[in-house]
Legacy VTK file of the C-alpha trace (Angstrom):
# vtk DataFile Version 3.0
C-alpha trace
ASCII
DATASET POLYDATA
POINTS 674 float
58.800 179.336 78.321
58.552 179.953 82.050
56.826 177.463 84.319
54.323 178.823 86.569
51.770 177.016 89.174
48.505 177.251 87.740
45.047 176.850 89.855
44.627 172.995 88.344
48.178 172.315 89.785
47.309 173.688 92.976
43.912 171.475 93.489
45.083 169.099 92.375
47.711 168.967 95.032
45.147 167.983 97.596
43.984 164.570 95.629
47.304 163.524 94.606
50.419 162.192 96.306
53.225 163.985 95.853
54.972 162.235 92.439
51.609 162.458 90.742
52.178 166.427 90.972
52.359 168.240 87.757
51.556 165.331 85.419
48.477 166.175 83.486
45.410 164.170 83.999
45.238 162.937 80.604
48.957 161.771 80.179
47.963 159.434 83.379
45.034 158.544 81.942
45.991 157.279 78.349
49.053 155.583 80.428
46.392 153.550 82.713
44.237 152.887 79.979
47.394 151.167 78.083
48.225 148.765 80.957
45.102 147.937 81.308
44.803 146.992 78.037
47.707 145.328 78.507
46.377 143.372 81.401
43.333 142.707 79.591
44.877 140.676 76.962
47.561 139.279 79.002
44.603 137.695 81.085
42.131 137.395 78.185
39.256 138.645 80.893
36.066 140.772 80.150
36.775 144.468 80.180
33.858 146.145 81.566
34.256 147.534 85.450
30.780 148.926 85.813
29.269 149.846 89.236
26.027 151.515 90.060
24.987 153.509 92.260
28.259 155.305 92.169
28.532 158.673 93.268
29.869 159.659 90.197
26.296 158.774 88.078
24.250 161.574 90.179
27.289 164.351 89.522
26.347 166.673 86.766
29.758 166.957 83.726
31.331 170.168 83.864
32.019 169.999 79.827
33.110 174.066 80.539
36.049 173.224 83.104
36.653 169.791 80.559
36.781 172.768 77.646
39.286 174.971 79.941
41.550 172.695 81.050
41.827 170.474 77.973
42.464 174.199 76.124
45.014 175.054 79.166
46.988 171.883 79.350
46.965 171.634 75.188
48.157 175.323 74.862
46.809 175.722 71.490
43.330 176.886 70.430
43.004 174.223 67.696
41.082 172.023 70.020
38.996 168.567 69.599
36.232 170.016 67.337
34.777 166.370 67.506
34.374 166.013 71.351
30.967 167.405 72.195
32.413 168.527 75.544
34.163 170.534 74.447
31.698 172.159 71.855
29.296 172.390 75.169
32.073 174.047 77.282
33.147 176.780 74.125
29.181 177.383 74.282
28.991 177.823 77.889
31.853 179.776 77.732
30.232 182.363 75.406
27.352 182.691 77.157
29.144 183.128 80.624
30.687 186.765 78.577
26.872 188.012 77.745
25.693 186.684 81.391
28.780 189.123 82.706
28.698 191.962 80.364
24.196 191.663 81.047
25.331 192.050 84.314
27.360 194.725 84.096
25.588 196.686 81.429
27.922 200.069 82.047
31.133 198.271 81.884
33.266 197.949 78.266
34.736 194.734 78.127
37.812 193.523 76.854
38.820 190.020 75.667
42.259 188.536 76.106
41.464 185.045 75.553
44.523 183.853 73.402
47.175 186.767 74.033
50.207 185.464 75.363
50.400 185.100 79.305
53.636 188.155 79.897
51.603 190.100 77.783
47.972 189.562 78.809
49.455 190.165 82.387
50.926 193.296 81.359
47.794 194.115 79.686
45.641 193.502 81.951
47.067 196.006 84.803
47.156 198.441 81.949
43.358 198.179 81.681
42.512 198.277 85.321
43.919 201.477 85.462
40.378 202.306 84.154
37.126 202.178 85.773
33.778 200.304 84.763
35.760 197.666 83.013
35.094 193.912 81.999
38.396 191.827 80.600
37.695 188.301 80.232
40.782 186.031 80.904
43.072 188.487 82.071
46.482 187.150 83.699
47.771 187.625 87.046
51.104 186.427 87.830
52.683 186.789 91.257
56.133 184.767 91.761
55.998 181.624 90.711
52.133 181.776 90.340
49.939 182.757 87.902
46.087 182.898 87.061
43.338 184.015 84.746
40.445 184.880 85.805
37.044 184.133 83.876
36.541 187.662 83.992
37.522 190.424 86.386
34.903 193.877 86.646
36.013 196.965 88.337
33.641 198.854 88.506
32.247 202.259 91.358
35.731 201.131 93.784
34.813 197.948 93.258
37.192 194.237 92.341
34.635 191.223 91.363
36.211 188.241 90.156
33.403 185.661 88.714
34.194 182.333 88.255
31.957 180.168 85.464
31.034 176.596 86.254
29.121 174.373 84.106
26.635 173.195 86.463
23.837 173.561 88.175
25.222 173.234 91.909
28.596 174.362 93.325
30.754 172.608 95.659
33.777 172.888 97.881
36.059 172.959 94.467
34.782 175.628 93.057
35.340 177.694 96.460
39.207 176.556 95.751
39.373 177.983 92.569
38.273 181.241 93.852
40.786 181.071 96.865
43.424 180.591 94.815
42.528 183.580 92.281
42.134 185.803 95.241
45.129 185.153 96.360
47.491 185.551 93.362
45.231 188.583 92.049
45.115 190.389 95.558
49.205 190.219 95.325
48.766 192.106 92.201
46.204 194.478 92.951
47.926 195.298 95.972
51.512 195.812 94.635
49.854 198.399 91.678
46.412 199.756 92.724
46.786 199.210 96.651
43.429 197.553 96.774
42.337 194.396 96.892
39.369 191.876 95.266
35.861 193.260 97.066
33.824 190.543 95.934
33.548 186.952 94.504
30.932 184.901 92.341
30.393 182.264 90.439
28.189 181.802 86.988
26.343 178.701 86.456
23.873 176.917 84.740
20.500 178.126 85.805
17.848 175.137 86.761
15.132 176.419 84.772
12.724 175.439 81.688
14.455 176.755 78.052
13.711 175.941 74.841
15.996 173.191 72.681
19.520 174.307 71.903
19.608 176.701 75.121
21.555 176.720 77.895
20.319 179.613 80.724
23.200 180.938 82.715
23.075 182.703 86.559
25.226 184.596 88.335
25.461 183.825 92.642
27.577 184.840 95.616
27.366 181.791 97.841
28.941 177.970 97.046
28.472 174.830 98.938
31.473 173.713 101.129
30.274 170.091 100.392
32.386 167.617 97.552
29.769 167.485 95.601
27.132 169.378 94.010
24.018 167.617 95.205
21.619 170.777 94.982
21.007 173.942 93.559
21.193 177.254 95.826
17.944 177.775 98.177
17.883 181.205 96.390
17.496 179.853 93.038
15.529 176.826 94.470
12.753 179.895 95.500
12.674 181.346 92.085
11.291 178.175 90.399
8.221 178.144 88.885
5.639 175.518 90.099
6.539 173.160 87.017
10.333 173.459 87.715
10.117 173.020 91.535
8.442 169.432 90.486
10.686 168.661 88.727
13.639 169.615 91.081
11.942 167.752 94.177
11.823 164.494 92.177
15.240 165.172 91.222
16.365 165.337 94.829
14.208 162.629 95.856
15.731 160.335 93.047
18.814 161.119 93.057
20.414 162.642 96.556
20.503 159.724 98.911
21.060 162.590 101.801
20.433 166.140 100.863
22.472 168.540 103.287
20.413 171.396 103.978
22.900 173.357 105.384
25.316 173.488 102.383
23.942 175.387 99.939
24.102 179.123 101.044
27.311 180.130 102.427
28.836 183.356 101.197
31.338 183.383 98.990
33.027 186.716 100.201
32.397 185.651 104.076
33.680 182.574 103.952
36.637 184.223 101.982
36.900 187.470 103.675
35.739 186.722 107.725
35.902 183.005 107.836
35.857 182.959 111.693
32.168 185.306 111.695
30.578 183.726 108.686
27.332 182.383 109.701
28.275 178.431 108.700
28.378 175.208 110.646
31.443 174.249 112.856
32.059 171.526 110.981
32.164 173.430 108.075
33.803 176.644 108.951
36.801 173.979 110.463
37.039 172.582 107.011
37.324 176.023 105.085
39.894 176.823 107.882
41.806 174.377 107.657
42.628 174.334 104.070
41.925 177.812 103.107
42.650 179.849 106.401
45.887 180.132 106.186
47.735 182.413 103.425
51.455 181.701 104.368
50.138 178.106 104.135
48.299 178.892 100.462
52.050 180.161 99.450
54.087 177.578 101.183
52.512 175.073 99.406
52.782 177.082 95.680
56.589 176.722 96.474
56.288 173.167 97.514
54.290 172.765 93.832
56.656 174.790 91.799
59.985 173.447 93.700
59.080 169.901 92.939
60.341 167.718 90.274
58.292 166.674 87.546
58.521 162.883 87.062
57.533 160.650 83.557
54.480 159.187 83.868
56.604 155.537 83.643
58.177 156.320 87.042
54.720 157.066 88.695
54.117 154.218 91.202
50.157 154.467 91.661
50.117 152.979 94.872
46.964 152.920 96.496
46.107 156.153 98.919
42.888 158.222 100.076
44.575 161.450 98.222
42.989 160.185 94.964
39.236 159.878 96.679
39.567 159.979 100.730
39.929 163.701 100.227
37.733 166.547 101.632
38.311 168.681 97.862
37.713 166.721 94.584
38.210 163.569 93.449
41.401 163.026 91.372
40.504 163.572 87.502
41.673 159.750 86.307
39.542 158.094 89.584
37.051 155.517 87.238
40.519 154.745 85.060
42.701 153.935 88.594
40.051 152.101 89.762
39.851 149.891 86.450
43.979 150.223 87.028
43.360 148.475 90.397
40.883 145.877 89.287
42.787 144.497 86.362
45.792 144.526 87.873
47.443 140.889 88.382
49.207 142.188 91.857
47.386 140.309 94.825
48.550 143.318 96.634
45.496 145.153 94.825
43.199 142.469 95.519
40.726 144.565 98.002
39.886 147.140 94.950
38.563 144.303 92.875
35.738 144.068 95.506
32.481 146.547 94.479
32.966 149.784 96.056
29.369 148.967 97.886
31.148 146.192 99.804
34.648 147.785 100.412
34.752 151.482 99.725
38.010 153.079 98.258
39.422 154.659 101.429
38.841 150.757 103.386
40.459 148.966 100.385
43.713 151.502 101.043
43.709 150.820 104.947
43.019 146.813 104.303
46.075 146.651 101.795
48.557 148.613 104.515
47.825 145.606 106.764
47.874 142.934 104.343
50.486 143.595 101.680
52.437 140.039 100.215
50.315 138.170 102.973
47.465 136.667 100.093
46.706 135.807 96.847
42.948 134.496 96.640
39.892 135.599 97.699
39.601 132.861 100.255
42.845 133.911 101.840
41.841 137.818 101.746
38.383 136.845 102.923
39.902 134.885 105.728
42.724 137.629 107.055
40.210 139.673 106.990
37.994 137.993 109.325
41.408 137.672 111.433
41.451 141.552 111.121
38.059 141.863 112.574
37.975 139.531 115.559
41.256 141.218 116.740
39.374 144.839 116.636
42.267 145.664 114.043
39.396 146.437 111.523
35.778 145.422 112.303
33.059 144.403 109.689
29.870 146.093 110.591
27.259 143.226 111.085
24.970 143.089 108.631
26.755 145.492 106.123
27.256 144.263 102.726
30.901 142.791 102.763
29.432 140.722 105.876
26.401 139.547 104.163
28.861 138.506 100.921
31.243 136.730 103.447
28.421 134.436 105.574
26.469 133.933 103.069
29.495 132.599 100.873
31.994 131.406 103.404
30.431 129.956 106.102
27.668 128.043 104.002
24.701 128.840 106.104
22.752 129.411 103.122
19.656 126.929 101.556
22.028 126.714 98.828
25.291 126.590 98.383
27.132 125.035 94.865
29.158 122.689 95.048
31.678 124.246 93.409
31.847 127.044 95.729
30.770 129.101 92.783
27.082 130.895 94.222
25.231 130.972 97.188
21.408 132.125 98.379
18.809 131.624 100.589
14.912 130.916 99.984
14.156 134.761 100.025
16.389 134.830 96.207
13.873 132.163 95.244
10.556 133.355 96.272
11.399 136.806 94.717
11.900 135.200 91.461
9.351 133.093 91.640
7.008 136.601 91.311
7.709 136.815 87.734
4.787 136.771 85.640
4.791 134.240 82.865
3.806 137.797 80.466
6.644 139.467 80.544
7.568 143.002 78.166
11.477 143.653 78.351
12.749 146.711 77.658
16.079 149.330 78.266
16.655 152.942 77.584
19.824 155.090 76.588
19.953 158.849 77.048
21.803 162.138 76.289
22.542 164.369 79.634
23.023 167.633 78.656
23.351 171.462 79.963
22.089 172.163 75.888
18.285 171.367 75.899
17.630 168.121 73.646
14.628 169.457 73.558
12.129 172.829 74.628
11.041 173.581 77.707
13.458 171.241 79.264
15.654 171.719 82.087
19.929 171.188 82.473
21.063 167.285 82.558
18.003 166.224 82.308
18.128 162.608 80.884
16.410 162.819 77.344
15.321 159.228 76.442
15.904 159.000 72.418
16.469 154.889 72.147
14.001 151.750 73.797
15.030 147.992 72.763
11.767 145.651 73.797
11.052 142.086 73.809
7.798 140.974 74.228
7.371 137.410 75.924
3.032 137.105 75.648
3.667 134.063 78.476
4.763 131.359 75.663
8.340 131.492 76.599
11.908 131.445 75.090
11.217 129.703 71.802
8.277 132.284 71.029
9.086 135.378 71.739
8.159 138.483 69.445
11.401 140.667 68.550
10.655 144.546 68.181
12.780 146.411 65.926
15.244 148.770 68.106
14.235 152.332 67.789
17.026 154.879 67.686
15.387 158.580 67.739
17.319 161.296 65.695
18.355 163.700 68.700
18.988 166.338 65.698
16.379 165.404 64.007
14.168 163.392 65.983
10.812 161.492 63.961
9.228 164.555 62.250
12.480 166.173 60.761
12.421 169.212 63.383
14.278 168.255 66.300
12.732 165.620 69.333
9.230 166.643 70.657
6.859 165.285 72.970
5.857 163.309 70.195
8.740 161.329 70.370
8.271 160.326 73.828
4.480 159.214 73.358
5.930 156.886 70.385
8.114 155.206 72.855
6.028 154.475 75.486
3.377 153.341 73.389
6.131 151.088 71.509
7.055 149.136 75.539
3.702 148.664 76.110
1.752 144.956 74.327
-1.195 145.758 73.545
-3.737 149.168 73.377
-5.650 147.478 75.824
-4.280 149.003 79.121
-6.263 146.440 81.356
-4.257 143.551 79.177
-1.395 145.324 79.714
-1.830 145.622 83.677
-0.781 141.301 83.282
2.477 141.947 81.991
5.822 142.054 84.228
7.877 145.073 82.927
11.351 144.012 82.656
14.452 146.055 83.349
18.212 145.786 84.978
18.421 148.355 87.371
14.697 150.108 87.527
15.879 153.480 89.028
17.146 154.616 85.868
13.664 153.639 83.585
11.205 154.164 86.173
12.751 157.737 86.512
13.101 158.785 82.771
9.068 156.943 82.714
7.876 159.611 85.543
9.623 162.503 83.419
8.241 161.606 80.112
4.907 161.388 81.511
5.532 164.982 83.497
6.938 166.232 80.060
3.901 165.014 78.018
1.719 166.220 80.680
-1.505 164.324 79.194
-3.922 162.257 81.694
-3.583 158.896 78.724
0.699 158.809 79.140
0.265 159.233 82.626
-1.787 156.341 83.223
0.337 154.177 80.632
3.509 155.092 82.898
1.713 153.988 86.443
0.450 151.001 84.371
4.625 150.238 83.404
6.297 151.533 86.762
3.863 149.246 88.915
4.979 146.637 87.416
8.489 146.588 86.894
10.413 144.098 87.777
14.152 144.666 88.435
16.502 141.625 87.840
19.440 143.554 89.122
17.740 142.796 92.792
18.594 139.264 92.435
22.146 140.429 92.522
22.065 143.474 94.717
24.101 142.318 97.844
21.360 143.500 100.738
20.299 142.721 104.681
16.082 141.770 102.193
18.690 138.438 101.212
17.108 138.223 98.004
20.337 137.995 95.880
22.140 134.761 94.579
25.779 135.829 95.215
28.228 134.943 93.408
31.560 135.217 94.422
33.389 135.917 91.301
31.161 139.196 90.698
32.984 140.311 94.268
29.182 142.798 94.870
29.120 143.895 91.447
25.479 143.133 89.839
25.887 145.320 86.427
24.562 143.963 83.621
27.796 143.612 81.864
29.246 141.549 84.783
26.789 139.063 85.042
26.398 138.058 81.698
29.683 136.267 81.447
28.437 134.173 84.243
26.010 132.711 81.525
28.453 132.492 78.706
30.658 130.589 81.387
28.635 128.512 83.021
25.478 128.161 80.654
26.599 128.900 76.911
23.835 127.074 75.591
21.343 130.175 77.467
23.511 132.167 76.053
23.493 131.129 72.431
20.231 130.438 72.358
19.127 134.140 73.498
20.747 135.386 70.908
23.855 137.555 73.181
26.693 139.427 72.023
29.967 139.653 73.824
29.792 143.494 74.533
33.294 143.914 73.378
34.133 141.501 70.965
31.255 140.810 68.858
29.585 144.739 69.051
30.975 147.760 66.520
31.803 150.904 68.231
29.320 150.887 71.067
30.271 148.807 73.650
28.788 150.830 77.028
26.418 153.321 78.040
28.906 155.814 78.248
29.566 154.769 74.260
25.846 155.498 73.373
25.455 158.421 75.219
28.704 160.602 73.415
27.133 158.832 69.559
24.018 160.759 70.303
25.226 163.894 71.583
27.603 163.735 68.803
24.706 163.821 66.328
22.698 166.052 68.506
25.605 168.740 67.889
25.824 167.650 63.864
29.254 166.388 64.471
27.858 163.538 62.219
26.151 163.639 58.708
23.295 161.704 57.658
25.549 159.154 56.076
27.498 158.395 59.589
24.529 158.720 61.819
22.669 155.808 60.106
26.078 153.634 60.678
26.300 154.849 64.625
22.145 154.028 64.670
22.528 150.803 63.236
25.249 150.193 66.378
23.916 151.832 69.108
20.653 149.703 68.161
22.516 146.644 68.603
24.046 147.356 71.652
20.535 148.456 73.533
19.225 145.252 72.024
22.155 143.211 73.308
21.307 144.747 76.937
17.501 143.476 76.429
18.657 139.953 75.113
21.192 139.878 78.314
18.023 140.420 80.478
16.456 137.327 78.875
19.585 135.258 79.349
20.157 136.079 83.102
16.506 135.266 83.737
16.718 131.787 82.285
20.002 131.448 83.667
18.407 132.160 87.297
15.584 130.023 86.644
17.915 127.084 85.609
19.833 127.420 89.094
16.790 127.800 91.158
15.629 124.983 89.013
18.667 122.288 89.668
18.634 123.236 93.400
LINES 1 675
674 0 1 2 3 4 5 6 7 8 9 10 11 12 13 14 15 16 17 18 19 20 21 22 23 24 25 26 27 28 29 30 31 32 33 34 35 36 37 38 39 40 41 42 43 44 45 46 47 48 49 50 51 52 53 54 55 56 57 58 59 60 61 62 63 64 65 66 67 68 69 70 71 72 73 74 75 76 77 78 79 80 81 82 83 84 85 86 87 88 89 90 91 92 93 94 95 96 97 98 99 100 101 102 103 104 105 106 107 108 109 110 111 112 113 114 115 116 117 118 119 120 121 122 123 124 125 126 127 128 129 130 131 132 133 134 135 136 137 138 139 140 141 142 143 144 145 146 147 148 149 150 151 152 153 154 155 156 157 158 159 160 161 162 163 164 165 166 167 168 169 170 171 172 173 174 175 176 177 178 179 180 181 182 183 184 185 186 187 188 189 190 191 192 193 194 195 196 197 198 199 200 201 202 203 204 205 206 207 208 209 210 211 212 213 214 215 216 217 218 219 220 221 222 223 224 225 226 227 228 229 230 231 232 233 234 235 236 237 238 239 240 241 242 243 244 245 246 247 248 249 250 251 252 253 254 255 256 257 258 259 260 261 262 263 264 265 266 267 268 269 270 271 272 273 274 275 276 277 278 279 280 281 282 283 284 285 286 287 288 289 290 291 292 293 294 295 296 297 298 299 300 301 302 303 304 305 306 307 308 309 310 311 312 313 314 315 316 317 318 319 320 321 322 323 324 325 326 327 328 329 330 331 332 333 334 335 336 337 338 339 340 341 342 343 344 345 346 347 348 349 350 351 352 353 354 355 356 357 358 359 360 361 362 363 364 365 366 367 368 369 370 371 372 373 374 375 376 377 378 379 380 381 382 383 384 385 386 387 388 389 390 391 392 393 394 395 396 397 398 399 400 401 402 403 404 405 406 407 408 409 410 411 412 413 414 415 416 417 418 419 420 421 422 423 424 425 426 427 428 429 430 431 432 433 434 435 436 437 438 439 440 441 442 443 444 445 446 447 448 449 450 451 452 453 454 455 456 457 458 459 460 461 462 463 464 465 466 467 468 469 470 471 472 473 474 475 476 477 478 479 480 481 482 483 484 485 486 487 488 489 490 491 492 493 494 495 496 497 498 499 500 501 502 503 504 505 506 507 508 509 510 511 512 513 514 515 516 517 518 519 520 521 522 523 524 525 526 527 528 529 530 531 532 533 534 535 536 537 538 539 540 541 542 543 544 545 546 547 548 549 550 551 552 553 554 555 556 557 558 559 560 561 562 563 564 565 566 567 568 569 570 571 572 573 574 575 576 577 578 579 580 581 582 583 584 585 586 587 588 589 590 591 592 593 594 595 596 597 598 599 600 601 602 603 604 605 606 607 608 609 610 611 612 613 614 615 616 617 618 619 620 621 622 623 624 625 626 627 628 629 630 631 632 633 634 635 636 637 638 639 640 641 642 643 644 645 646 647 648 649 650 651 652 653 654 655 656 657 658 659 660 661 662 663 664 665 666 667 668 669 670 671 672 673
């Protein structure tokens, strides 16, 4: 079969080097995963690399362009019936051909999803040769490139190419794809019709209320220029109804640390069409120039793509470099996997990417290991080169950034306390912030699905639908006293009544975190969590979703006074955190408790903790509870199975509450001894 450059071949030139090109994502990934593994048990270390706050969390999944590449790269139709991304994007997909053909009422549409590539291409110019029609993956093949289009409309002189996404925001990829399909098709068009493509969209998932199972689709002509998709278009944004625009402005409040208001509106067929006289930013209009201003440059680099030789993924030398995130396009696919690559890797070369990504970001950690490559092999020799680094100018540390809060506060021992053992540090603000723990304390953690498909009605796309709580109530007695909860793990399919999750479901698990019906009682309880953004938000949409005066007041009662344990680890300029320098800035929950197991297994024991990968079935991250429950949710499991996952995911929510309990005493036996 001939080889042709495809549109995931070309963008993913830009966050690749060069040997990398051609290799599909998920060959490198299952090859990462395996020397980590590897690595793992070579080093018999804990295997969770968890970081919040990444940028990553607040980015909606595309299960549609998961569904068309997986289908692409596979070339079969037999996909992974079992992945519930890929029954998502199939679903999206559908509805993307009654968005179009709604669109388009007048238009007869044709389908060549599945025809062979010669002859859908062959097809497909035989069709155009008629007006007001629809074909859904056509093909377009022009040299050594080819393309097919979600669907392609002539219709009244006109060429519209629209391009489906499965989320709610567009960003500066999504503007690739559509370059390169105007390119290749406008070869096309030209050589048999003498026209060219008029017009360009894109159909997404429309921010607004539907009812469970439902995913709203809408078609638009502009796409941000930015790397991610941080918003939804100002158009759309206008069209909300009061309850909707809520809930978007938390959203953005919550979740977009720096909302650009200038990159949601450009148009598509300006910015494709006139570049130089579409009404955009100089900063932006530079960027679109730069990589998609230029079509000799689109086809040099097509040639450069299919002229180069493919390599096994064993020969690939994954050496660090800011094509796989410094990049102004997309993030390479297998990022989170090279990271965990980096981390676990027993080179001291790699030694900078075991640091948090809050103290040394990606690109740094590539420009740090140019300088110091074979020249160190601890942390006390990287920490001290890099010191060198900065006083010579070669590479300054911003004062009072994180990685120079971690060093001082570690390194030069001008903390109130620093072990002996050179294993923590802090100073007397760590203390006094732990010291505001109330001796009634309720602790409690969440798990979610995030969805396009409503979990539930009148419910809007990825919104976080709450459908598990572990709690521990501690009524001020202590460790040896403490009252147990059973986990609850809601049906998603199902949910408590039999008919699917309702509000109902929600009110049952707020009232289950809270100790007693007497809200003023309640009011002396601390509120336990590891990382509050994530509760206190899913709290303030429960209580918007319920919309009843009595869950409203419960939530205020919970969110005012929560009490995050993750601060006591969160690197900051407040210097409330006890910093350990084995953690290296990471504060997840699955880091820090080995720190207990290590250096107070008798906290640990007595707590009751699991190791999260050892001694827990099936579920070992969030990541792992999320895809059980939105495996149910799409009955990819039957009764019998669910009960098993249930049983497991309840286990691992109520390890994450027990790990709470053990970092706390393990805190209050260091502040304790010092």
């Amino acid at each position: 079969m001939k080889r042709y450059v495809r549109k995931y071949d070309y963008i993913q030139s830009f966050n690749r080097p060069k040997d990398e090109w051609l290799v599909d994502s998920q060959t490198i990934t299952n090859f990462l995963k395996d020397k980590i593994l590897e690595e793992i048990t070579k080093q018999n270390v804990n295997s969770e690399v968890e970081e919040q706050n990444d940028e990553e969390e607040h980015f909606e999944c595309d299960s549609y362009e998961y569904y068309k590449q997986t289908k692409d790269e596979s070339n079969k139709q037999d996909l992974d019936n079992g992945d519930p991304k890929i029954i998502e994007g199939n679903k999206i997909d559908l509805l993307s051909r009654e968005c179009v053909k709604k669109t388009y009422p007048h238009c007869q549409s044709i389908d060549l999803d599945g025809v062979p590539r010669e002859v859908a291409a062959q097809k497909t110019i035989e069709l155009l040769k008629k007006d007001n029609v629809i074909i859904f993956q056509s093909c377009f093949i022009w040299n050594k490139a080819i393309t097919r289009p979600d669907a392609i409309i002539k219709t009244n002189n006109q060429w519209i190419i629209i391009e489906t996404k499965g989320t709610t925001g567009t960003r500066i990829s999504h503007f690739a794809d559509i370059y390169y399909q105007k390119n290749v098709v406008d070869k096309v068009l030209e050589k048999h019709f003498d026209a060219c493509l008029t017009d360009f969209k894109l159909c997404i998932v429309k921010y607004e209320l539907c009812k469970r199972n439902e995913i709203s689709l809408v078609i638009v002509d502009k796409c941000c220029v930015g790397k991610g998709a941080k918003s939804i278009d100002r158009k759309a944004i206008a069209e909300l109804n009061a309850t909707e625009k809520m809930h978007y402005i938390r959203y953005v409040k919550e979740n977009v640390t720096k909302p650009d208001k200038d990159n949601f509106d450009y148009s598509i067929n300006e910015m494709l069409l006139k570049p130089n006289d579409a009404s955009i930013s100089t900063k932006d209009k530079n960027k679109i120039l730069k990589y998609f201003g230029n079509e000799n440059e689109f086809w040099q680099r097509i040639d450069e793509i299919y002229d180069h030789k493919i390599k096994e993924v064993n020969e690939l030398s994954f050496k660090p470099t800011i094509e796989y995130k410094g990049n102004e396009i997309k993030d390479v696919d297998y990022w989170m996997t090279l990271r965990d690559y980096y981390y676990f890797s027993n080179n001291p070369d790699y030694l900078p990417f075991q640091f948090s990504g809050e103290l040394i970001k990606f690109v740094k950690a590539c420009e740090i290991c140019s300088y110091l490559k074979g020249k160190i092999n601890s942390i006390d020799e990287f920490v001290n080169a890099l010191e060198s680094l900065s006083r010579n100018g070669t590479m300054p540390i911003k004062p009072k950034s994180k990685l120079d809060i971690y060093i001082s506060t570690l390194f030069h021992q001008n903390s109130l306390v620093f072990n002996y053992q050179n294993i923590y540090a802090y100073k007397n603000e760590a203390k006094e912030l732990f010291n505001k723990l109330k001796s009634k304390k309720v602790y409690f953690d969440f798990e979610s699905l995030n969805l396009a498909t409503r979990v539930v009605d009148n419910f809007l796309p990825f919104r976080q639908t709450v459908n598990q709580v572990s709690i521990i109530f501690d009524h001020g007695q202590g460790l040896e006293h403490l009252e147990e909860v059973p986990y609850i793990v809601i049906d998603p399919l199902k949910g408590l009544k039999g008919n699917g999750m309702t509000k109902d479901d929600f009110k049952y698990i707020i009232d289950a975190i809270l100790p007693s019906k007497d809200l003023a009682e309640c009011e002396q309880y601390h509120y336990i969590v590891f990382n509050k953004s994530f509760e206190c938000t899913r709290l303030n949409e429960m209580a918007d979703y319920i919309n009843e005066p009595e869950y409203r007041q419960k939530v205020k009662i919970i969110n005012s006074n929560i009490y995050d344990i993750a601060e006591l680890f969160i690197i900051s300029d407040k210097n409330q955190a006890v910093i350990f320098k084995e953690l290296k800035g990471y504060y997840s929950i699955k880091k820090v408790l080995p720190l207990v197991s290590k250096y107070e297994p008798d906290i640990f024991t007595q707590t009751k903790c699991k190791d999260y990968k050892k001694d827990l079935k099936e579920i070992h991250n969030g990541v792992d509870a999320q895809t059980a429950s939105t495996k149910r949710f799409f009955n990819l499991l039957t009764d019998e199975e669910w009960q098993v996952v249930r049983q497991h995911l309840g286990e691992y929510c109520d390890n994450d509450v027990r790990a709470m309990i053990a970092i706390e005493y393990f805190l209050k036996r260091i502040f304790s001894n010092n």
